[in-house]
Structures are given as structure tokens and as C-alpha cells.
C-alpha positions in Angstrom: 126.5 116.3 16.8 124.5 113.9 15.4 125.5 110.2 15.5 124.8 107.1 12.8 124.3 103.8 14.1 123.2 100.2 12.4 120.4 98.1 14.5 119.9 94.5 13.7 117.2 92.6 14.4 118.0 91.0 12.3 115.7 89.6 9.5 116.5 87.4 6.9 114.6 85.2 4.5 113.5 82.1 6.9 115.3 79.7 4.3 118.5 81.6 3.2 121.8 79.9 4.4 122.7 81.0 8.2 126.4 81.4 7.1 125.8 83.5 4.8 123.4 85.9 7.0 125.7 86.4 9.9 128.7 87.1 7.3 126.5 89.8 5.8 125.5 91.1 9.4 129.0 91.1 10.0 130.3 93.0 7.3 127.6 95.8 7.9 129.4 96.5 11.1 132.6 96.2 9.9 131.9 99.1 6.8 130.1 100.6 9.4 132.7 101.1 11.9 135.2 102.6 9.1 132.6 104.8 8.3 132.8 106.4 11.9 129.5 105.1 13.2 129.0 105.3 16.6 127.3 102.3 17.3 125.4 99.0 16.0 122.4 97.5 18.0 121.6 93.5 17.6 118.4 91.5 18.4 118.7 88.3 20.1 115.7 85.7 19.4 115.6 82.1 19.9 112.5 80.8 18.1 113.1 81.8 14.7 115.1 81.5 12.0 113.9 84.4 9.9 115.4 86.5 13.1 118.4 84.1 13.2 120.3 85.8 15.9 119.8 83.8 19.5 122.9 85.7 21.2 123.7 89.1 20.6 127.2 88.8 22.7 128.1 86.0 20.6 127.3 87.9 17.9 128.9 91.0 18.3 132.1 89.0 20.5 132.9 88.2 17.0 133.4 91.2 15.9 135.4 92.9 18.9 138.9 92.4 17.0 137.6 93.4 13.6 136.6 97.1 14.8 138.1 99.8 16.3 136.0 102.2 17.8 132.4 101.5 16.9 130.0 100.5 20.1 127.8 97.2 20.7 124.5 96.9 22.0 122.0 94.2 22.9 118.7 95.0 20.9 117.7 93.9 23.6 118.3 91.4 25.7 114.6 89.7 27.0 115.1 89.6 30.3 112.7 87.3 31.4 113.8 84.4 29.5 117.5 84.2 31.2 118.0 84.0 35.0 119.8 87.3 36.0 122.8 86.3 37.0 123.5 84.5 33.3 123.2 87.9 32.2 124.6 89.8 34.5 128.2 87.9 33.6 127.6 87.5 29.8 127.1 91.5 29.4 130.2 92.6 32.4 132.1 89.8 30.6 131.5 91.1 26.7 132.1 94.8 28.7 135.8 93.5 30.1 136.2 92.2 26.6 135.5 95.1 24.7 137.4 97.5 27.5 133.8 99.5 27.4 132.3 99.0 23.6 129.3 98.3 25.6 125.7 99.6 25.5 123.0 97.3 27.2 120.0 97.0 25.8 117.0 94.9 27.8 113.4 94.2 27.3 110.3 92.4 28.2 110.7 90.3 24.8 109.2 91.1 21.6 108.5 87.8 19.8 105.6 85.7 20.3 106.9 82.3 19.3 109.6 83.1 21.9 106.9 84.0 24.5 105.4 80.3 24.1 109.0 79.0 24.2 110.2 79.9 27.3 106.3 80.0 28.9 106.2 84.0 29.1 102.8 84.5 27.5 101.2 86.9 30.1 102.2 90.5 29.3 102.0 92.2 32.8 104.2 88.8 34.0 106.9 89.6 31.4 106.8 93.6 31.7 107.3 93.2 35.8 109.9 90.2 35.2 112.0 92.7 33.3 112.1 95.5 35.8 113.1 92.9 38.9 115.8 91.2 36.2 117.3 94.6 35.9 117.2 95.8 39.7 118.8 91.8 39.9 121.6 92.5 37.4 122.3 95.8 39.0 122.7 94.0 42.9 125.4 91.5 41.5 126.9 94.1 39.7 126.6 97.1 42.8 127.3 94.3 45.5 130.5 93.1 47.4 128.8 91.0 49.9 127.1 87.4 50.2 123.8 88.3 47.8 120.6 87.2 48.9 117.9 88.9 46.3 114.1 88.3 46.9 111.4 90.0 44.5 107.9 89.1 43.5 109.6 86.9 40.5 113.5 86.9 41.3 114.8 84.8 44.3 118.3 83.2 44.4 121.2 83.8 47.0 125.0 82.7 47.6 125.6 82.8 51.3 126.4 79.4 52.5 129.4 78.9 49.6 130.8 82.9 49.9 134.4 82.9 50.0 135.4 86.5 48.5 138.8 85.6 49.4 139.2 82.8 47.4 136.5 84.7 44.5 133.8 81.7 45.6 130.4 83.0 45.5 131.7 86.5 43.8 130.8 88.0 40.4 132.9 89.7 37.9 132.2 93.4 37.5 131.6 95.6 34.4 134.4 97.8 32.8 132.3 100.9 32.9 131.6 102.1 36.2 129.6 102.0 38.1 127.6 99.9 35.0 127.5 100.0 31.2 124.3 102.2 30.0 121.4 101.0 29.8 118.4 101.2 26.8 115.2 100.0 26.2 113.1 99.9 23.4 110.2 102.6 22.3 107.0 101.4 20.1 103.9 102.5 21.3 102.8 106.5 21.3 103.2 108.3 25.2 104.9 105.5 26.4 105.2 103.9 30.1 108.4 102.6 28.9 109.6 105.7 27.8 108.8 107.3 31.0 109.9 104.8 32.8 113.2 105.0 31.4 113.1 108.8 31.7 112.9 108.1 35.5 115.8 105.9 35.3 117.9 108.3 33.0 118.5 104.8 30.4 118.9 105.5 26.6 115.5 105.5 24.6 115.7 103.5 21.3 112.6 104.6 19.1 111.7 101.7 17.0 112.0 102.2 12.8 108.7 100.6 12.2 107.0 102.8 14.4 104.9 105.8 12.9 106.8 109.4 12.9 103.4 110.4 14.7 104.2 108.1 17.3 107.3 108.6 18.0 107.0 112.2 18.8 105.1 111.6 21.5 108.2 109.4 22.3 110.6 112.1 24.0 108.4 114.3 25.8 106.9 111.6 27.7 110.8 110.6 28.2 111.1 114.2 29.8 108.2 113.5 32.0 109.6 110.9 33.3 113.5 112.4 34.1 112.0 115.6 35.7 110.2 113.4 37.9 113.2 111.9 39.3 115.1 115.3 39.0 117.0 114.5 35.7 117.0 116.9 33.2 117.3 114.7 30.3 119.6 115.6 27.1 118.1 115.1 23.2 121.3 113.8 22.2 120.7 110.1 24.8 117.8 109.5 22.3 118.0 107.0 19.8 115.6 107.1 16.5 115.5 104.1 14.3 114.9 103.9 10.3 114.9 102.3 7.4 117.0 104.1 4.8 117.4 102.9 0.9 119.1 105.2 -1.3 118.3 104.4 -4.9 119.3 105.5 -8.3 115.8 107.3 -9.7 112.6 107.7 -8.1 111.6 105.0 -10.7 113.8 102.1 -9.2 112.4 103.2 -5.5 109.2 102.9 -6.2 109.7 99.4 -8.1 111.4 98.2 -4.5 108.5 99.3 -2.5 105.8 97.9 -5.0 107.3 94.1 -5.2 105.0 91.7 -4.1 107.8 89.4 -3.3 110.3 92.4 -2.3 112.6 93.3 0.6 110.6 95.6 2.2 106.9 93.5 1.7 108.3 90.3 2.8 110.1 92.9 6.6 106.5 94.0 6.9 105.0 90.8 6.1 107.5 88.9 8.9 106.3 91.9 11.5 102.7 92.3 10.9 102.4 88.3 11.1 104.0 88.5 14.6 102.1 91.3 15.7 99.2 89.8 14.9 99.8 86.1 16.4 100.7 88.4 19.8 97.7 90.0 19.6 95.7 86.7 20.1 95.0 85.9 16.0 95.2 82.4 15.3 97.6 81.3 12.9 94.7 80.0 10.6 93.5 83.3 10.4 95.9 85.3 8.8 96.0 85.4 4.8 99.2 85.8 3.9 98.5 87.5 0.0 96.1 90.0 1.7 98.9 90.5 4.7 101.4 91.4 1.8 99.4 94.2 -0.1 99.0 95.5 3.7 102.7 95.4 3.9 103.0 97.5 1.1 101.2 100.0 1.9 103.0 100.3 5.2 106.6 100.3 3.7 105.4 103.1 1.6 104.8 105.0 4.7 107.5 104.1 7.0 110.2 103.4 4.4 112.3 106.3 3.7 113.5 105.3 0.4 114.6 107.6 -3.3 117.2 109.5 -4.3 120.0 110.9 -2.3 118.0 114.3 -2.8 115.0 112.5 -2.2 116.7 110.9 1.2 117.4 114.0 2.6 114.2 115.8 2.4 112.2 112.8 3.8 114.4 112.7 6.5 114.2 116.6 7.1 110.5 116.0 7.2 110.8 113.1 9.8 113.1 115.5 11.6 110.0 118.1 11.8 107.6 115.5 13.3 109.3 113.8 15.6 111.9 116.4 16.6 115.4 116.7 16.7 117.6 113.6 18.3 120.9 112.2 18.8 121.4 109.5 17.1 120.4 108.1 13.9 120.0 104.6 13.9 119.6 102.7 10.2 118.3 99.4 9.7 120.8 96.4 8.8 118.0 94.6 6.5 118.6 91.6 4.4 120.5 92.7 0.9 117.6 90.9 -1.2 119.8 91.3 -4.2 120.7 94.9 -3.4 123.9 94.8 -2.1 125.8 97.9 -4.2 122.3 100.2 -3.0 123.0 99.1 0.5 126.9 99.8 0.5 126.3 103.0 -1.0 123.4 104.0 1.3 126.0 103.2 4.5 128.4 105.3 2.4 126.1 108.2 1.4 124.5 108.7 4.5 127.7 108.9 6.6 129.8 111.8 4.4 127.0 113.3 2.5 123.4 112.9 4.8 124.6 113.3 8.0 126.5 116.4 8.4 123.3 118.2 6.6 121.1 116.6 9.5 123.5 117.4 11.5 123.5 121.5 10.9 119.4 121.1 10.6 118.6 119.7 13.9 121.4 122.3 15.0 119.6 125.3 13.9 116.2 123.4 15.0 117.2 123.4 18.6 118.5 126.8 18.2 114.8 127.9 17.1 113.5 126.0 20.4 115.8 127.5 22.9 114.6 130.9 21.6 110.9 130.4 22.1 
């Protein structure tokens, strides 16, 4: 059955009150668990307050006693920016607390500011970090001996001070055994990542500001990946992200994606700026009034955004591209003075969308299976 789920990363106006972003955050969580989403996804960055999120745990610790069934992931956690075994006790501890609300999201780290921060700048540095960080957190978790871990870019040991009798030198352990699941992030079309993750049977998270063209290539290089490590791989582990806006007329839709100083320009404006800067631009370089008719033009694309009607047959259409999937994951964006379109979209998506996407990428896979 297809699944609804909110990811954060979240972004915010750089200059609107903090309190009042993390209540609005929260509350999108809260509706969303009583509307029987499955899951909600949060970013964690550090340099940046547009993206004003630093812990994710934190975060969504908050929330723990104010849901009942909905699941928390780390969207994602950059690994190399925290030693491993910080990590590997803030996500078993958040597991323990949640008795298993857990999904683990990790990375390499996706903002360049942050990259500068914590000295990370080199790409092939941060993408290998990752993978030993993960192996790392897995060895503390798997372990119940003195640990003594030595990698290319992880070393650290407790021998000399390992008392498991006493707990000195132990590690607390996940609720989910033998760990909670792991996901990683998709962007790029016939991505390592993707096969990588494939290999390693972890969730794929498909980003929403990626092109439907992309993305497709996203699963069957996924698939490439299990059936090289003997895993079979199941449509219904993938994750597909998008931004969703259901509006009153087509009129109002189009006047949202044509603002200048809108929600959607100002999203694109705030990604495009750091994809550029991590790409090598200089600062000085980047005109900000031509980077917001560019932003446009890309929320016109990757925006699915009309009426309910409208919705639905954009998202069929993104269904036909990209292929069918298991969960649907809708962007928490910044209300932007749009707070009734937003409740309503949450609302409208969850008893009237979904089950129609639902019996469509049914009767899709039916059509596969027969070919």
C-alpha cells in the first residue's frame, strides 16, 4: 500500500523567529501523525539559519510523547562531521526512547557552508568518511567486546578502561534488532549511492528537487546493486520525495509559482545558491535577481502544485516517469502566509490522493508483472 510521509529539511526564511519555525515544524508532524502518515524525515544542518535545524534527535525527541504511531528519521545525519560513537548513542538512545519510531538516515553532508565549518571540503574525503562512520556505528552497535576500530579515517578503541561488568567501556544498543534501518539520500541520475545502498539493502530516499527524469534512473540502478549482493530488493523500501500545494483555482497556483518574492522562488533560490557555492562559484558571482527568475522556472517544473484534480493527474504523470514506489514523501516547507492551503494539502492528500495513487501504482505493477 502506498505510504505518506513529511521530510524536513527544513527551510525557513533566514530572518523569521526560530520559535516560531520549530512550532510550525512541529505541528506538521503532529497533523501528520493523526492523519496516519507513516513517517516524517528531518535535516540536521549547523551553519545556517535558513535550514535552522542542527539536531534532528532533538528535534524529533520533542515530539515522541505528542505522537502515536508515526516514524522519525534523520534526513540525514552527515556523518563525517560527528565522531561515530556520538552517533552511534544519540540514534540507539532516540531508538530506546521511541521503543522503535526509528529510521536512520546518514549522509556525506549536503551543505557547503557546513563543509567549510567542520573542514570537510574535499568530496571523495567526505563520501569515504561516511561509509567508515557507518561500518563504525555498526561495530559498537554489533559488538560485546573491548572495540578497537582502525579504518583509513576512523581510529578510536576502549581496551585499557573495559569493564563490561561494571558497563565501563560498553555502549548501549538500539531497540530494533539487530539495528534500526538505514537510508540515504538519492540526487544525481544512475546513482553510486543508489547502488551502493542496493548492495547494502538500506532505504533509498529520492530527493523532491530532483528531476522525474532523474529519478527514474534512481531504482533500477538500486536493483543493480541488491542483485549483486543477492537481494532482491522490494518497490515498496523506496522513498520518493515532493513538493505538493493544493490550491483553490489554477489561477491562485500559478500566482504562487510566479512571485518573485514567493515561497517556492525564494526554496529554489536558497538551493540553487548552495549548489552553486559547492560547485566552486564565488559568492561575488552569483546575481541573486537573475538566480530568482531561474528559480522560477524550476519550481514550475518540479513543483506539483493546482487543484485537487490538477494534483492528482500531475502526480499520476510523475507516477509514469519515474515508476511506481512505496512511499510518498511531501515536503514540510515554510507556510509563507499559506497556512489553511498547507493544512488542507496534509488533509487532502491523505483521505482523498492517496488511496487513488494507491489503486494506480497497484494496477501499474500488475501491468509489469505481466510483461
Amino acid at each position: 500500500m502506498l505510504k505518506l510521509g513529511i521530510f524536513m529539511m527544513p527551510i525557513h526564511p533566514a530572518n523569521k523567529n526560530l520559535v516560531d519555525c520549530l512550532e510550525e515544524d512541529r505541528n506538521l508532524v503532529i497533523k501528520a501523525d493523526k492523519l496516519n502518515y507513516s513517517e516524517a524525515w528531518m535535516g540536521e544542518h549547523y551553519s545556517s539559519s535558513g535550514e535552522p535545524v542542527p539536531s534532528p534527535f532533538i528535534f524529533n525527541a520533542s515530539l515522541i510523547s505528542e505522537t502515536k504511531q508515526i516514524k522519525f528519521g534523520t534526513g540525514v545525519i552527515s556523518l563525517p562531521q560527528q565522531h561515530p560513537a556520538i552517533l552511534a548513542g544519540h540514534a540507539a538512545l532516540f531508538d530506546n526512547l521511541s521503543k522503535g519510531r526509528f529510521l536512520f538516515g546518514v549522509g556525506a553532508g549536503g551543505l557547503v557552508s557546513d563543509w567549510e565549518l567542520f573542514d570537510n571540503l574535499d568530496g571523495k574525503t567526505r563520501a569515504l568518511t561516511m561509509l567508515d562512520s557507518i561500518d563504525a556505528i555498526l561495530s559498537i552497535w554489533n559488538s560485546n567486546e573491548a572495540l578497537n576500530y582502525k579504518s583509513d579515517f576512523i581510529n578510536f578503541k576502549v581496551e585499557n578502561n573495559y569493564i563490561p561488568e561494571l558497563g565501563i567501556g560498553t555502549f548501549i544498543k538500539p531497540f530494533q534488532k539487530p539495528h534500526p534501518p538505514i537510508a540515504v539520500s538519492l540526487k544525481n541520475a544512475n546513482s553510486m549511492t543508489a547502488k551502493f545502498a542496493g548492495k547494502k539493502g538500506w532505504i533509498p530516499i529520492s530527493g523532491n528537487f530532483v528531476p522525474a527524469e532523474d529519478i527514474a534512473t534512481h531504482w533500477p540502478t538500486y536493483l543493480e546493486g541488491a542483485r549483486e549482493s543477492g537481494k532482491k530488493g522490494d518497490y515498496d523500501s523506496w522513498r520518493v520525495g515532493r513538493s505538493v500545494l493544493i490550491t483553490e483555482t489554477s489561477q491562485q497556483a500559478n500566482e504562487i509559482l510566479n512571485d518573485p518574492e514567493g515561497i517556492f522562488t525564494d526554496y529554489f533560490l536558497y538551493l540553487n545558491t548552495v549548489g552553486k557555492l559547492a560547485s566552486g562559484i564565488s559568492k561575488n558571482e552569483i546575481n541573486i535577481e537573475e538566480e530568482k527568475q531561474a528559480s522560477i522556472l524550476k519550481a514550475k517544473d518540479l513543483i506539483i502544485i493546482g487543484t485537487e484534480k490538477e494534483v492528482l493527474d500531475k502526480l499520476i504523470n510523475f507516477i509514469d516517469i519515474v515508476g511506481p514506489f512505496g512511499t510518498l514523501l511531501l515536503t514540510g516547507h515554510d507556510h509563507y502566509g499559506w497556512k489553511e492551503l498547507w493544512s488542507n494539502t496534509l488533509l487532502q492528500m491523505s483521505e482523498n490522493i492517496r488511496p487513488k495513487l494507491d489503486n494506480y501504482i497497484k494496477n501499474l505493477k500488475t501491468l509489469q508483472a505481466a510483461e
